[in-house]
C-alpha positions as CSV (number, residue, x, y, z in Angstrom):
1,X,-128.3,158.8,-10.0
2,X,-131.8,157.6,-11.2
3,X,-135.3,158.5,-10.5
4,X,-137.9,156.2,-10.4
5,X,-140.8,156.7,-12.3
6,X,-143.7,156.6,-10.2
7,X,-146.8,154.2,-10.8
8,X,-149.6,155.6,-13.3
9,X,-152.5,156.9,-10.8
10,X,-156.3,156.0,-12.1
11,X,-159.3,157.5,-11.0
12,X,-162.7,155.5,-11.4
13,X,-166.2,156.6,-11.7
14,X,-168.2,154.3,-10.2
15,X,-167.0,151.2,-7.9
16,X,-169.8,148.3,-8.4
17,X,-169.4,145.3,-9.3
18,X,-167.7,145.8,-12.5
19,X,-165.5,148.6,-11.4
20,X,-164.0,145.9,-8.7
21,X,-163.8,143.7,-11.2
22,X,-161.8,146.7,-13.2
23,X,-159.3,147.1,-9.8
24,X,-158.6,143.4,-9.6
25,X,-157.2,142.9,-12.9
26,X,-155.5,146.6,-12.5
27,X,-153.7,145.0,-9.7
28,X,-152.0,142.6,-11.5
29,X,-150.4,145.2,-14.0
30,X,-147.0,146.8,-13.2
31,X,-147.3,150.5,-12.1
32,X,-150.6,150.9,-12.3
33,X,-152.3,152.2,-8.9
34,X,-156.1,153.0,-8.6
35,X,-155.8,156.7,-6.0
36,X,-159.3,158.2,-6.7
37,X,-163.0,157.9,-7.0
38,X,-166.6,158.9,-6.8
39,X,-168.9,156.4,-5.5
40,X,-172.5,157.3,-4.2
41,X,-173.1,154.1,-2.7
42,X,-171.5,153.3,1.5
43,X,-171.7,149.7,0.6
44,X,-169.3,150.0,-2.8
45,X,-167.2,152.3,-1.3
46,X,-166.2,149.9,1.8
47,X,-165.9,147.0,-0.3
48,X,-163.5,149.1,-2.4
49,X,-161.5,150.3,0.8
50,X,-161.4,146.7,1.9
51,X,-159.5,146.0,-2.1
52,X,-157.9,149.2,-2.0
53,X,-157.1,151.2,1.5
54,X,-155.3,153.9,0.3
55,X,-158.0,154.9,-2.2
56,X,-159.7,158.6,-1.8
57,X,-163.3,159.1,-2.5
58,X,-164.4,162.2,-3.5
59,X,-168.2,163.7,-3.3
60,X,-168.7,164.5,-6.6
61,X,-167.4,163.7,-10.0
62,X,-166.5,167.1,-10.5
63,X,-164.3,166.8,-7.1
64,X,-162.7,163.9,-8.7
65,X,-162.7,165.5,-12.1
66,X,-160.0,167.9,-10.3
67,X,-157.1,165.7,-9.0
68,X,-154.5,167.1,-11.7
69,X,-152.2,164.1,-10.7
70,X,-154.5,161.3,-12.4
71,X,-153.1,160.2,-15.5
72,X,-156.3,157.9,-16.6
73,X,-160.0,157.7,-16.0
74,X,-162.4,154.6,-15.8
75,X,-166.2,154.8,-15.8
76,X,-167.8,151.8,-14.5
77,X,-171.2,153.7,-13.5
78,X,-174.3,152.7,-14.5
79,X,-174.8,152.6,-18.2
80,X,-177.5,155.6,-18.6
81,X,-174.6,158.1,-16.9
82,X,-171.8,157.4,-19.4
83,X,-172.4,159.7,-22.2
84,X,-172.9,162.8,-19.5
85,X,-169.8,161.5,-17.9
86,X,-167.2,161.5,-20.9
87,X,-168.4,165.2,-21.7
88,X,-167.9,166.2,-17.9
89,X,-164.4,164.8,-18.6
90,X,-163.6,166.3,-21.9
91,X,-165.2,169.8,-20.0
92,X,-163.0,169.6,-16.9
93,X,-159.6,166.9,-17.3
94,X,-159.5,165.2,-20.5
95,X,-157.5,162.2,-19.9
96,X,-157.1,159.0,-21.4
97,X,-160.6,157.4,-20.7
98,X,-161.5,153.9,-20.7
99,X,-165.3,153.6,-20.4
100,X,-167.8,150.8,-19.9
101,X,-170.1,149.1,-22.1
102,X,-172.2,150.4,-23.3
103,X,-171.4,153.6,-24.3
104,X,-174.5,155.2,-24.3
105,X,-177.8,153.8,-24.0
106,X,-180.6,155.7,-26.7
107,X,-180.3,157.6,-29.7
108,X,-180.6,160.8,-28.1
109,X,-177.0,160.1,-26.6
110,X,-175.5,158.6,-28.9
111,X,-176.8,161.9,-31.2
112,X,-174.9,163.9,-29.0
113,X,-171.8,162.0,-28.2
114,X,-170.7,162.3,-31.9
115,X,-171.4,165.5,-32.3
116,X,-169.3,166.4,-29.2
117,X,-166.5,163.6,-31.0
118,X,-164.8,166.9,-32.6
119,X,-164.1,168.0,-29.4
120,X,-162.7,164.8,-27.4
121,X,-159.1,165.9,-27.6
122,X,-158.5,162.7,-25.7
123,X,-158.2,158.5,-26.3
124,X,-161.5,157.2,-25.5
125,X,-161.5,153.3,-25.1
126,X,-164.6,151.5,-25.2
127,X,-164.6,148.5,-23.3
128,X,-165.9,145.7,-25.2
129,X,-163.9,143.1,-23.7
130,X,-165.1,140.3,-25.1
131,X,-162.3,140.5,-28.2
132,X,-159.4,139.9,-25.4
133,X,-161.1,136.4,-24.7
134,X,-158.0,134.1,-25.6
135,X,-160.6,131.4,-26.9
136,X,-162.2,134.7,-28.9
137,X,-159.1,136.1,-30.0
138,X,-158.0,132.8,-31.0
139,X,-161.2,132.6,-33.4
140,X,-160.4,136.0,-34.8
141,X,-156.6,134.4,-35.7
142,X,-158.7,131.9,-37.3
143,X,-161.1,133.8,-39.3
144,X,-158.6,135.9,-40.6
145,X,-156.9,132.7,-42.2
146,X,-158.3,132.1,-44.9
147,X,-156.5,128.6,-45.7
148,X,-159.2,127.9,-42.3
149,X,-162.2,129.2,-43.7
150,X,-161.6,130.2,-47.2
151,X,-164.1,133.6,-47.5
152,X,-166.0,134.1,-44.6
153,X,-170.2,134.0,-45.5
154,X,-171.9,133.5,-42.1
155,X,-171.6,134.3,-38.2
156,X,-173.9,132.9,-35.2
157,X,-173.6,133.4,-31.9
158,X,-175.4,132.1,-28.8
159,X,-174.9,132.8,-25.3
160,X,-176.9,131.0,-23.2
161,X,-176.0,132.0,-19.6
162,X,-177.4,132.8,-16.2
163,X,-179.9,135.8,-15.2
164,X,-179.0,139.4,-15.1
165,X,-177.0,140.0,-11.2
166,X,-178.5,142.2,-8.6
167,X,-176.8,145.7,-9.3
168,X,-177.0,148.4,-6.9
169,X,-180.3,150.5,-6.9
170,X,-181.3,147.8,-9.4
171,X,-181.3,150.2,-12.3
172,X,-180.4,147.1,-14.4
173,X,-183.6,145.8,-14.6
174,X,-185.1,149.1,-16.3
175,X,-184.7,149.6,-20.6
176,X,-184.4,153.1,-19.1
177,X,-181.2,153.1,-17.3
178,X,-179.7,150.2,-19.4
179,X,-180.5,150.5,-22.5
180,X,-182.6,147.5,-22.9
181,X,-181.1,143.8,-22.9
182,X,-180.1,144.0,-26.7
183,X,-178.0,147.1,-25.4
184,X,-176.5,146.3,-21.9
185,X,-176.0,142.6,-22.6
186,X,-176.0,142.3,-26.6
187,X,-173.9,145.0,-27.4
188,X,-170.7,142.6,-26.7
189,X,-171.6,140.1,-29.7
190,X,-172.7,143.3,-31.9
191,X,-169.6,144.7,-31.8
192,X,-167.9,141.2,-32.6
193,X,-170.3,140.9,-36.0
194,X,-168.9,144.6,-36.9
195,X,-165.3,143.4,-36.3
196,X,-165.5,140.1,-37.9
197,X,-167.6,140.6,-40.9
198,X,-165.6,144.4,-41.1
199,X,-168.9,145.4,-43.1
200,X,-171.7,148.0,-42.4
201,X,-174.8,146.7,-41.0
202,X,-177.7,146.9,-43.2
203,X,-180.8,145.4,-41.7
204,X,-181.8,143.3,-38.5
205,X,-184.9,141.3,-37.1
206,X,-185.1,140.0,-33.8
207,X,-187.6,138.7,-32.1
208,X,-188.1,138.2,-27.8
209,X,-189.5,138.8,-24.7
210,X,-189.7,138.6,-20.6
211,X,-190.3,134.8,-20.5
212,X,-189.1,133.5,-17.3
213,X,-186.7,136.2,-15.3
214,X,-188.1,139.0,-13.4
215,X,-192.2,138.0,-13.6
216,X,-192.5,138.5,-9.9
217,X,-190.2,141.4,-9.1
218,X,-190.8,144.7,-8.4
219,X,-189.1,147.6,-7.2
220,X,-190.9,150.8,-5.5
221,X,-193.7,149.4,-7.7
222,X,-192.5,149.3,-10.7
223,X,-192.4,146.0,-12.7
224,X,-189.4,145.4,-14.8
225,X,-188.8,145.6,-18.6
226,X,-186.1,144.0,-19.6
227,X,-186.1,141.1,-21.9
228,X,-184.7,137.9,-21.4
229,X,-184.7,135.9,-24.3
230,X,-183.6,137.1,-28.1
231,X,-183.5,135.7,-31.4
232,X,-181.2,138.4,-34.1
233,X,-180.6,138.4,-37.6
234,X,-178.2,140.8,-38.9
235,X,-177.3,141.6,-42.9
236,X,-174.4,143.1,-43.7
237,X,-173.7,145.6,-46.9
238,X,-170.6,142.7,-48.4
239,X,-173.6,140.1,-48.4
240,X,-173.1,138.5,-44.7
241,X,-175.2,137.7,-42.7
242,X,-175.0,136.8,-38.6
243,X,-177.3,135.6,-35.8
244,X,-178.0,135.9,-32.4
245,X,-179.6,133.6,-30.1
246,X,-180.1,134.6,-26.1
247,X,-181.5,133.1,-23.8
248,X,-180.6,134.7,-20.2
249,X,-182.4,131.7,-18.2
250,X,-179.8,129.0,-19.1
251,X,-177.0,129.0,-16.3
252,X,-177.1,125.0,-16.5
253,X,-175.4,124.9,-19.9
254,X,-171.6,123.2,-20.3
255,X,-170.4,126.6,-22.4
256,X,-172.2,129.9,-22.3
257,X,-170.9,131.2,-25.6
258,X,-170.6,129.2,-28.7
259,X,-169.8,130.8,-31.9
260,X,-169.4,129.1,-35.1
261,X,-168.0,131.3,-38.2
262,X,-168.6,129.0,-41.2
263,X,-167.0,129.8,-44.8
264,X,-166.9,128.6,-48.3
265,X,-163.9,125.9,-47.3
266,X,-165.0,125.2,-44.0
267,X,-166.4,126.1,-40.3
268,X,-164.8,126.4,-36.8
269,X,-166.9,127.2,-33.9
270,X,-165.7,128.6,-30.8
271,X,-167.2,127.3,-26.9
272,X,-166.7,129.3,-23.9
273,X,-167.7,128.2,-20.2
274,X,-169.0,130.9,-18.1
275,X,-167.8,132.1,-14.8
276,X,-165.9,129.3,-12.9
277,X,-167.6,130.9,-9.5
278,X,-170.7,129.9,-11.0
279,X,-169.4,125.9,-11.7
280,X,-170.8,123.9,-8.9
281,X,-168.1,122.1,-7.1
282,X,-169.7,118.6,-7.0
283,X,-169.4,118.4,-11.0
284,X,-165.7,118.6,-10.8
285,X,-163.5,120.2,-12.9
286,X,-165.0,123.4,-15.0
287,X,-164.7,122.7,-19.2
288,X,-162.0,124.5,-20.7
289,X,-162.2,126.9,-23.3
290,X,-162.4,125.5,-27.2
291,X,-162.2,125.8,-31.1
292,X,-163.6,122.9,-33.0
293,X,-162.5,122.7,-36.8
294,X,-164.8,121.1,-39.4
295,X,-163.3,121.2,-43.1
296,X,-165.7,120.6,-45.9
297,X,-162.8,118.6,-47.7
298,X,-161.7,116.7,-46.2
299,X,-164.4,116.0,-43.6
300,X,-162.9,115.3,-40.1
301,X,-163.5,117.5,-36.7
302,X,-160.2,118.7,-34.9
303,X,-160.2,120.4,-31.3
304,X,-157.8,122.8,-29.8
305,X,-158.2,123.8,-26.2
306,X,-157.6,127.7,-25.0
307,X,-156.7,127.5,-21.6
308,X,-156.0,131.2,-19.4
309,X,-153.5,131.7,-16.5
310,X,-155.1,131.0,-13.8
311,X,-154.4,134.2,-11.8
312,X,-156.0,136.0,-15.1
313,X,-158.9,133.7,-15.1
314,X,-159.4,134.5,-11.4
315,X,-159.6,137.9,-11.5
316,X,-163.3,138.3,-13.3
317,X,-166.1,137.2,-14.7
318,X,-164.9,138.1,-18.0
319,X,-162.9,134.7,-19.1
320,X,-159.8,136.9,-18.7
321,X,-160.1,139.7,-21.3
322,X,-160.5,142.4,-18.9
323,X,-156.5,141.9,-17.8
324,X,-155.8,141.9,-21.7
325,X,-157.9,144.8,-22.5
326,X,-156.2,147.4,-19.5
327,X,-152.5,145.6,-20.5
328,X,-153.5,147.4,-23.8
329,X,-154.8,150.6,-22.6
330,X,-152.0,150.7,-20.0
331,X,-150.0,151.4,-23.4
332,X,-152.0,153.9,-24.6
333,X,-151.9,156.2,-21.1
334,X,-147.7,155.9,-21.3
335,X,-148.1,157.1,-25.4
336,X,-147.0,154.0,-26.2
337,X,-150.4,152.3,-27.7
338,X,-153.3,153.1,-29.7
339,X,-156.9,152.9,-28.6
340,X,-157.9,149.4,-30.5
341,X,-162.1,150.0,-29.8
342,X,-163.1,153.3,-30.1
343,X,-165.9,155.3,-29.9
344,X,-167.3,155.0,-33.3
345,X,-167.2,151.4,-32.6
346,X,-169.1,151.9,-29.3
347,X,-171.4,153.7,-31.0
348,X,-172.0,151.4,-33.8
349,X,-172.3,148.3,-31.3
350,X,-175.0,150.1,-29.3
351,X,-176.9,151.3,-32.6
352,X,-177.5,147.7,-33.2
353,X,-178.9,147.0,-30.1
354,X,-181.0,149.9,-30.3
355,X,-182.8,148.5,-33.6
356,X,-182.6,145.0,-32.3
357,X,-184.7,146.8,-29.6
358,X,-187.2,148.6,-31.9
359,X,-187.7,145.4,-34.2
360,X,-189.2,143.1,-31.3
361,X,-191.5,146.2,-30.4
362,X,-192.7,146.8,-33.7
363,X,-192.3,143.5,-35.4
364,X,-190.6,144.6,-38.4
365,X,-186.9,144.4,-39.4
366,X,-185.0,147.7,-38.8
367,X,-183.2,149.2,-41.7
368,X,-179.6,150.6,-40.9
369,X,-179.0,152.0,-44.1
370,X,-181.9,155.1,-43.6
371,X,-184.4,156.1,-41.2
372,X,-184.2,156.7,-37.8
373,X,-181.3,154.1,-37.3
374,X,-179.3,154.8,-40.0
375,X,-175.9,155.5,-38.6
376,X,-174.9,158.4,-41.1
377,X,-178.1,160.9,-40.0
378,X,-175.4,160.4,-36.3
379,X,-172.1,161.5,-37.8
């Protein structure tokens, strides 16, 4: 006689718009159920009955914190409540976690997460997504060719896309709560220099401002502060060096991101569309995913297209790598898998942004090697 196993039970913290997102890529696992969460918000938690009906809120994360039967936890609250939340979880039911982006969102946190690291007895994913792209990971395959690109000596990346969406509370239009643009948004493409160029950061510039998005709004009188455009430069201890160029008032481009990794043998770039909800109908078909290879010798431009199930596509705004990201944390809840971002590397990613940050106030390029943003006064 055999005994089925039952389906791994999640419990979420926080059920917004990216936590549904979160649920409908969950869905399309085997075994995985989402039974619990906290949500403050009426209008989240219908919207999450309506996905889910057998969910069970609970008033208060510590309430949640207490159902013995979860096997994982997500966090998809607002960004400023992460850091508190993974130490309420390593206090009360440390599970396998897989939290948000970004981890934390000022030094202060960040300060105290690694210091509390020693005591995480627990896998703590990171959820910087944007490595599960297929067009992304497909670059990676490429970079780490080196018949592609012979040595690797220069990254950019630009992402020109629409404005920040309406969150609830709209905490996301306050550095406070997010961490600042650099942070909440930037903190994706940070993490891909650290993985690609697998060096420390040294130094970055950047240079922006509030230049078209959010002049006009206010909330409970206060004006917003988040930036909307960014230019980045980033040096790296082996000698590379990458770029970032944002602009968040750009929704009418053909690809949102475009990434070109150039080396001493040649370049191939990388050109992904943004959300198809956001392709108007009347132009048709949305582009597809792409790399574009450009030899130095000899010259001639080949394309390959990246194309995502459709069902995987469909499921977020996230060009399918949330499904690929909980596929591989699914692994690490049943022991079978090991956490692949962790939270050194969340920490590093927001660092970045967080000196990004400082050098557009200031004006002056942020060292990462000592001072205040130096990431071995954290560990």
């Amino acid at each position: 006689m055999t005994t089925e196993k039952r389906p791994l039970q999640y419990g979420m913290i926080g059920c917004g718009m990216m936590g549904q997102e979160h649920v409908r890529n969950m869905k399309l696992l085997d075994s995985v159920e989402l039974t619990h969460a906290y949500e403050p918000d009426e209008g989240m938690r219908i919207q999450m009955k309506q996905r889910v009906p057998g969910i069970q809120f609970h008033e208060s994360i510590e309430e949640l914190l207490r159902e013995t039967e979860v096997d994982a936890w997500v966090i998809a609250s607002p960004n400023f409540r992460h850091a508190e939340q993974l130490e309420l979880i390593s206090n009360l039911q440390p599970k396998p976690t897989l939290v948000e982006k970004p981890l934390c969102t000022s030094p202060a946190q960040l300060q105290k997460l690694l210091e509390l690291k020693k005591n995480f007895h627990f896998p703590i994913w990171v959820a910087m997504e944007y490595r599960y792209m297929p067009p992304l990971a497909a670059l990676l395959e490429e970079i780490r060719n080196p018949s592609c690109l012979g040595q690797l000596k220069t990254l950019s990346i630009r992402e020109h896309r629409f404005p920040f969406l309406v969150k609830v509370g709209n905490w996301n239009r306050f550095n406070a709560n997010s961490g600042g643009t650099l942070v909440e948004k930037c903190c994706h493409f940070f993490d891909l220099m650290n993985l690609i160029t697998q060096s420390q950061a040294t130094k970055v510039f950047a240079s922006g401002g509030m230049e078209v998005n959010h002049l006009d709004e206010s909330y409970s009188g206060m004006k917003p502060d988040i930036i909307d455009q960014a230019f980045v430069i980033v040096e790296f201890a082996n000698g590379m060096r990458a770029t970032l160029d944002l602009c968040m008032f750009a929704e009418g481009s053909l690809f949102q991101e475009e990434i070109a990794a150039v080396g001493s043998a040649g370049k191939v770039e990388c050109k992904i569309p943004g959300p198809e909800r956001f392709w108007p109908e009347d132009l048709g078909e949305p582009p597809t995913p792409e790399l574009i290879f450009s030899p130095r010798f000899p010259k001639g431009v080949s394309r390959k297209e990246v194309t995502v199930d459709p069902l995987i596509l469909a499921a977020g705004d996230h060009h399918g790598s949330t499904f690929y990201q909980h596929q591989r944390f699914q692994q690490v809840v049943l022991g079978n898998g090991e956490i692949e971002v962790s939270l050194e590397d969340g920490a590093r990613a927001v660092l970045l942004g967080l000196a990004a940050q400082e050098s557009i106030k200031t004006g002056q390029a942020i060292s990462l090697v000592d001072g205040p943003y130096s990431f071995d006064q954290f560990l």
